[in-house]
C-alpha positions in Angstrom: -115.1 133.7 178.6 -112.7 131.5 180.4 -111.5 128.3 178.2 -112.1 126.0 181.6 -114.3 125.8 184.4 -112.8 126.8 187.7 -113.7 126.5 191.0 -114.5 129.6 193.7 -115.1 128.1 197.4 -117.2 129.6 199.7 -115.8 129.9 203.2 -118.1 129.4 205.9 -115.5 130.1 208.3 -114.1 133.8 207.5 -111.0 135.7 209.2 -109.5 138.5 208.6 -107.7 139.1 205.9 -104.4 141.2 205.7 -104.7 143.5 203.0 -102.8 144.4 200.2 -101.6 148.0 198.9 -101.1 148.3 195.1 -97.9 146.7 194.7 -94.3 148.1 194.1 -94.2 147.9 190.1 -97.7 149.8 189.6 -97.1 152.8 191.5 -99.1 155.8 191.8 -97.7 159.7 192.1 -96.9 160.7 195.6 -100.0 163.2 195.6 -103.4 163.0 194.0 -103.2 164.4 190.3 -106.2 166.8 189.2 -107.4 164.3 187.6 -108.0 161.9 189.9 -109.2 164.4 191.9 -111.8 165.8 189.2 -113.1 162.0 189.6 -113.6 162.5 193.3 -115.7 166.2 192.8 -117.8 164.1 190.0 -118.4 161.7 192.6 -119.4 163.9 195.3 -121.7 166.0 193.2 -124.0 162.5 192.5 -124.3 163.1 196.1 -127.7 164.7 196.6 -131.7 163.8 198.1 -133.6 162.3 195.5 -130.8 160.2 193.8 -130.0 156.8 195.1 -127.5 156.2 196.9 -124.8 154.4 195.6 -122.5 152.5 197.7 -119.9 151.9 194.9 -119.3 155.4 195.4 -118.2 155.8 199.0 -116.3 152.7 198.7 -114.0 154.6 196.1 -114.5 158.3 198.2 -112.8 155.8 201.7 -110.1 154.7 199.7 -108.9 158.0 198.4 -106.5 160.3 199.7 -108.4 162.9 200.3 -111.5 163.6 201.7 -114.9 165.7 202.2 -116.1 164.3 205.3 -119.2 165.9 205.0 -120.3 164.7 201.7 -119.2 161.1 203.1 -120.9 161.3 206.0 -124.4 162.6 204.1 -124.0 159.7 201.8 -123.3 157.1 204.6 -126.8 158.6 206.1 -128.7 158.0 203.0 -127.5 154.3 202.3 -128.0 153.8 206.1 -131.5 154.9 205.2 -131.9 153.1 202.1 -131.0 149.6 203.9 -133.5 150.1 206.6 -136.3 151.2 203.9 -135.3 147.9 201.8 -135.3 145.6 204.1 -138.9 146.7 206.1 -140.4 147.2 203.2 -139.1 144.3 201.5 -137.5 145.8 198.7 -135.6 143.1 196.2 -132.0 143.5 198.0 -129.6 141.3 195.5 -126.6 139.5 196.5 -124.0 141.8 195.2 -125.9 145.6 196.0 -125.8 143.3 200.1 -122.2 143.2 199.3 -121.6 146.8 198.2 -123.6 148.0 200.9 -121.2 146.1 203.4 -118.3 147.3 202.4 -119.2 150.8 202.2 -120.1 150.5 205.7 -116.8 148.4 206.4 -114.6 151.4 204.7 -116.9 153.9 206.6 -115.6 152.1 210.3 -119.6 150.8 210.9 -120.7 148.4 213.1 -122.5 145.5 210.7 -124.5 144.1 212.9 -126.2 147.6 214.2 -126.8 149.7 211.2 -129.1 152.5 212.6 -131.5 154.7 210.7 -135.2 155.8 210.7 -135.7 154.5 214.3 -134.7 151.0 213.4 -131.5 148.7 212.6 -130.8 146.2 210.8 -127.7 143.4 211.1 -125.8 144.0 207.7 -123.6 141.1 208.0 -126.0 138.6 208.8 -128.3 139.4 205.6 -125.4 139.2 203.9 -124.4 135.6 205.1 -127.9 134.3 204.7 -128.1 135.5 201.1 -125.1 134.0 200.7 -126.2 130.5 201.9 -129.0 130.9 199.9 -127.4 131.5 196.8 -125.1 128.0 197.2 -128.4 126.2 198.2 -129.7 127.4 195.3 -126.6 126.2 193.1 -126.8 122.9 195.0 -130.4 122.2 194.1 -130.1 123.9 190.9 -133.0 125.9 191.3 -134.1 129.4 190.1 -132.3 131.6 188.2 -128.7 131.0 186.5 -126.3 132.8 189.4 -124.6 136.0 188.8 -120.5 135.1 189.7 -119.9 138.5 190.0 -122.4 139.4 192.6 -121.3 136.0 194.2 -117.6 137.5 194.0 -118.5 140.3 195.7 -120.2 138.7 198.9 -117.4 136.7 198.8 -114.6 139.1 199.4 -117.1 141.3 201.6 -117.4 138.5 203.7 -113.5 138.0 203.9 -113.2 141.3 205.7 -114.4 140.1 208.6 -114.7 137.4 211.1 -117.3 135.1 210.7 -117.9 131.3 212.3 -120.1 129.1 211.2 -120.5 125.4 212.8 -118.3 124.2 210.3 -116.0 124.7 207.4 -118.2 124.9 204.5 -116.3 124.7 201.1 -118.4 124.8 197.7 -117.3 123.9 194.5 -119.7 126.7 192.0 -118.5 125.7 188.3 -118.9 128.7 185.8 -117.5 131.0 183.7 -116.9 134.6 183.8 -116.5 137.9 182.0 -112.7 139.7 182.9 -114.3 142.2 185.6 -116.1 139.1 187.4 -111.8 137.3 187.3 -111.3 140.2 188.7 -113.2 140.7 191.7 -112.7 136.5 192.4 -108.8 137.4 192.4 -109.6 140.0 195.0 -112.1 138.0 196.8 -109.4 134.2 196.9 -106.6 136.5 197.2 -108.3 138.0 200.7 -109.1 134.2 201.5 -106.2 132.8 201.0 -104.1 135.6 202.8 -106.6 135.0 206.1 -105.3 131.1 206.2 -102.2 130.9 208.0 -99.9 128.1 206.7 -99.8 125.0 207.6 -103.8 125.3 208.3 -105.9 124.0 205.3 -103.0 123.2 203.1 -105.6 121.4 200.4 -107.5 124.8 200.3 -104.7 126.9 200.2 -103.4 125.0 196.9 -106.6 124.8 195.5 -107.1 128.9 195.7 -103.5 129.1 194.4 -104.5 127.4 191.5 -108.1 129.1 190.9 -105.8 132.4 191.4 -103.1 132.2 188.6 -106.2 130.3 186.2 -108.1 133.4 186.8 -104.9 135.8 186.7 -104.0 134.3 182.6 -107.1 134.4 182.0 -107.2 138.1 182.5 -103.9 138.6 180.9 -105.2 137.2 178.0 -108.2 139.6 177.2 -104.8 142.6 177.8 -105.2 144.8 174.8 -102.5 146.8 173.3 -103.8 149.6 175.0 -103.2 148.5 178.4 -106.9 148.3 178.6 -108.6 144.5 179.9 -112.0 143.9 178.2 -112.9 147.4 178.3 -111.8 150.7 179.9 -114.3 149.9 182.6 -113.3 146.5 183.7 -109.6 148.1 183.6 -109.8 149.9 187.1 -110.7 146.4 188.9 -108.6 144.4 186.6 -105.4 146.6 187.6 -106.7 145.8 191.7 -106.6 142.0 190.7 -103.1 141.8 189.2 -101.5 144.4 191.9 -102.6 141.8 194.7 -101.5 138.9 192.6 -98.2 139.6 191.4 -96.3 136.3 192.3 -98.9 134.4 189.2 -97.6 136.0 186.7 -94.2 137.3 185.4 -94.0 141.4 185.5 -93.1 141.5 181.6 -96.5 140.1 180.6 -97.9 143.6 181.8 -97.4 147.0 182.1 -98.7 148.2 184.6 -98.0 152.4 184.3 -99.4 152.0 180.8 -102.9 150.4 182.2 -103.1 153.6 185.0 -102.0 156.2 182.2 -105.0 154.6 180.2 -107.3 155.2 182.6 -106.2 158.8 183.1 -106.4 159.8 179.7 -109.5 158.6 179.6 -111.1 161.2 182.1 -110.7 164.0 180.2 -112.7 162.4 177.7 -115.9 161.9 179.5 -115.6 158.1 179.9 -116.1 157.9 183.9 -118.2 161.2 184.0 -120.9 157.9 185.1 -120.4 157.8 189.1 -120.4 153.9 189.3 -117.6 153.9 186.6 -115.4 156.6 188.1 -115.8 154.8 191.2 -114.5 151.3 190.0 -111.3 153.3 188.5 -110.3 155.9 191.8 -108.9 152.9 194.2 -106.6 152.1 191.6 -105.9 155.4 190.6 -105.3 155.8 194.0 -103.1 153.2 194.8 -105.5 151.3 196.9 -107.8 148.1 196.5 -110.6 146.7 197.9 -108.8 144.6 200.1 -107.7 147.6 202.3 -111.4 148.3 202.9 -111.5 146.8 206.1 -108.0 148.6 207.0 -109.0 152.3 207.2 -108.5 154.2 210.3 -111.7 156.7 210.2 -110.2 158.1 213.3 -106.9 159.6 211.5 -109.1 161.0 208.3 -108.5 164.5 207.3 -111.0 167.0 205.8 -108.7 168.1 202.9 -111.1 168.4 199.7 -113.5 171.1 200.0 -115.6 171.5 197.5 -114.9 172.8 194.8 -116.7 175.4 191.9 -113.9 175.2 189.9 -114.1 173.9 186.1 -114.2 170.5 185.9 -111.7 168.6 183.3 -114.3 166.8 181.6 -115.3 167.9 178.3 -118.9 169.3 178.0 -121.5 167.8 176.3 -123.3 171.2 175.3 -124.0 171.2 171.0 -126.2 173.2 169.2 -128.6 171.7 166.5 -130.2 168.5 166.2 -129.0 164.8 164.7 -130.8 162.0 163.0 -129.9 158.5 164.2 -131.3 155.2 162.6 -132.7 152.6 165.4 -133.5 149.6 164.7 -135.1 147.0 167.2 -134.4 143.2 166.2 -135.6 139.9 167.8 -132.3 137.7 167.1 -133.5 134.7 169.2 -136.6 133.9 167.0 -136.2 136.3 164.3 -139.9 137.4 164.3 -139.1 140.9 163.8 -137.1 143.8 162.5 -138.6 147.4 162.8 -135.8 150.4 161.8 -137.3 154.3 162.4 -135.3 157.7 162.0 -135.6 159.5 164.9 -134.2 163.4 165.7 -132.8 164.6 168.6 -130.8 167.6 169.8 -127.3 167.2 169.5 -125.6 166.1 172.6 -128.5 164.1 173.6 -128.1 160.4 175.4 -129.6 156.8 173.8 -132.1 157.1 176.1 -133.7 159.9 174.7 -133.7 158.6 171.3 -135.2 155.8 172.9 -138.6 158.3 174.1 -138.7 159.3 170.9 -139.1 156.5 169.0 -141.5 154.9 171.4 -143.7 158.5 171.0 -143.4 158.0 167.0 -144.5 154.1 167.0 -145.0 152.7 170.5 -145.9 149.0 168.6 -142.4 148.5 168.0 -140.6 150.8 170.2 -142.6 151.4 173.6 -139.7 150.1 176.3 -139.4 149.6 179.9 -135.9 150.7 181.9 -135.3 149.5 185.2 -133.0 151.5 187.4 -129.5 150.1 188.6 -126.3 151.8 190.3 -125.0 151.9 186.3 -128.1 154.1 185.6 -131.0 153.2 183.9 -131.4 149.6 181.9 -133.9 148.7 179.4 -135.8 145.5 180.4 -138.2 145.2 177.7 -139.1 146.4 174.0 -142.1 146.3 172.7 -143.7 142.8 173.9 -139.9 141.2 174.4 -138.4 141.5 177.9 -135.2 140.0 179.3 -135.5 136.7 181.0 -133.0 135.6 183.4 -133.8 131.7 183.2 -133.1 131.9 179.7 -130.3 134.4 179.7 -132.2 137.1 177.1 -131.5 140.5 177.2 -131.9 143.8 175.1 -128.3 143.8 173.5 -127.3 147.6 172.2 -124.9 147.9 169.3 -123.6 150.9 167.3 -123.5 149.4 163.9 -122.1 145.8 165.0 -120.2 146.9 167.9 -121.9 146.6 171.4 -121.8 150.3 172.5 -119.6 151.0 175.6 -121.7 152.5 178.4 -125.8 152.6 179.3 -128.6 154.3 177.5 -128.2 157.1 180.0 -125.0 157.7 179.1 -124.1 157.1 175.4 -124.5 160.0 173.1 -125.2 158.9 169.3 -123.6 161.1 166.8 -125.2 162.0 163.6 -125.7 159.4 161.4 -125.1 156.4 163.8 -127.2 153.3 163.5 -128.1 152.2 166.7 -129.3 148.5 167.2 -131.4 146.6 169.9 -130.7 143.3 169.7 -132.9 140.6 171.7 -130.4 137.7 172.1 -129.0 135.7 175.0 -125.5 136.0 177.3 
């Protein structure tokens, strides 16, 4: 968490920004490695009717190098879709999915305020900027749920990409603290401010984002692992964005930049972004791009150059033979009315989630659960008779052993042996 509390100022009136490439010391190869690439495929096959659509995923398909148009252009139908079915049937539309949803449409050369689909259309950008009011009044009045900064961050430097004007210049203070990949995208989002202010306009706000930048940019350097990882491998890709736009707040030696790109390459081999939303958080970087060159793609010039491809992927399969016995345990740590542990056994290979079905089919007192479904994959909002609150910050915390366990239910695979915990307790 960050030792202080900082400031992030919402600009009622928005220019354009001018975007930044990845900068000189955190180079990328020339071409596309397989890899990356591999990413890209693993991307494209989430790609299909029946899933939904995830607009963290052609964010990161715009800013590669290469490109299947036609997969890009199927997915830009179905989010086009999905917004018009959300907001006429009044589908809960948060802050930050507004946000992704915008910039996907930004990186995919869309007009905001005529999004067209199902005989409809809807103005993108103004939702945005009404959610967005809403969300200070609601800091103001200090009503309704505790924010979420990072969805906050993300309307912020969505609504940097474009030129907004409100009746006045709105600036407001929100006090919190954040987790390394919410400093991340509020570099991204200040940086794109401040670069849209052309000295000597709004000197005070010009300093004052300075300062909020190089508070936010030691703050990251601080949670820099030996590794070259920030926080965790997933927080790395958008932490390696933040400090490539930023590099006048700190000095180069603090951070090695090729080491934090080699990390996350190494780490595709091994499965750990086969999840679409994660791969997509790592390609821009991978890529050489960030999220403030959303708004600077020329759709015109693209070129169809990545087929699709049957050829073996690089990540590892997840095929095993035989079944394995993992102890669960479900624990209320707020009020410490309960602690219920059951064996359960699965097929080898097998996700937390399915461990999950069987335990509620053995004893569904103790272990009947609820999921809710988010672009990460599913989430578990309630067990047994507990379910997360967001007024009082509780949540179903899941730990191998003592350690919180890296990825979703629909993605981690308990080995034999493992004790998995569910932990009721608060953020």
């Amino acid at each position: 968490m960050l030792p202080t509390n900082l400031s992030i100022f919402f600009l009622g009136l928005l220019l354009l920004c001018v975007g930044c490439r990845v900068s000189g010391h955190c180079s990328v190869p020339a071409s596309p490695t397989p890899l990356v690439r591999d990413l890209l495929y693993h991307m494209m096959d989430s790609i299909s009717p029946g899933q939904t659509p995830n607009p963290s995923v052609l964010i990161a398909l715009r800013l590669a190098r290469e490109h299947n148009l036609t997969k890009e252009q199927e997915l830009l139908h179905m989010l086009k879709e999905d917004v018009i079915m959300r907001v006429r049937d009044a589908v809960p539309f948060t802050l930050g999915e507004v946000a992704l949803y915008t910039m996907a449409f930004t990186a995919s050369c869309q007009n905001l305020s005529n999004i067209s689909a199902l005989g409809t259309q809807v103005n993108l950008l103004r939702i945005l900027y009404r959610k967005m009011i809403e969300e200070v009044e609601s800091i103001e009045n200090r009503h309704g749920p505790p924010p979420n900064y990072f969805h906050i961050d993300l309307a912020l430097l969505s609504l940097s990409h474009h030129n907004l004007l409100s009746p006045a210049i709105k600036l407001i203070a929100l006090a919190h603290n954040a987790q390394v990949d919410t400093a991340a995208v509020a570099v991204l989002a200040l940086q794109s401010i401040h670069n849209s202010i052309t000295p000597p306009s709004y000197g005070l706000l010009r300093w004052t984002i300075q300062w909020l930048i190089r508070k936010m940019v030691n703050y990251i350097l601080e949670t820099q692992q030996t590794d070259g990882t920030f926080g965790n491998i997933y927080s790395t890709g958008l932490v390696i964005q933040a400090l490539s736009v930023a590099p006048k707040y700190f000095n180069p030696s603090s951070w090695n930049c090729s080491q934090s790109l080699q990390k996350l390459l190494n780490e595709i081999p091994k499965g750990s972004f086969n999840n679409p939303m994660a791969a997509s958080q790592a390609v821009p970087s991978l890529e050489g791009r960030t999220y403030l060159d959303v708004n600077k793609l020329d759709c015109a010039a693209d070129t169809d150059n990545l087929p699709k491809s049957d050829l073996p992927k690089t990540t590892p399969s997840t095929t095993a033979s035989g079944d394995i016995t993992v102890e669960y345990t479900v624990t209320d740590a707020l009020t410490q009315t309960f602690t219920e542990s059951i064996a359960v056994t699965v097929p080898a290979g097998s996700v937390l989630l399915k461990v999950l079905e069987e335990a509620q089919k053995m004893n569904p007192i103790y272990f009947s659960f609820k999921t809710k479904s988010t672009l990460w994959g599913p989430y578990v909002t309630q067990i047994g008779s507990l379910s997360e609150n967001t007024n009082n910050k509780s949540y179903w915390q899941f730990l191998s052993g003592t350690v919180p366990i890296p990825t979703g239910v629909g993605e981690y695979r308990p080995a034999n042996g493992e004790h998995i915990v569910a932990k009721f307790t608060t953020y």
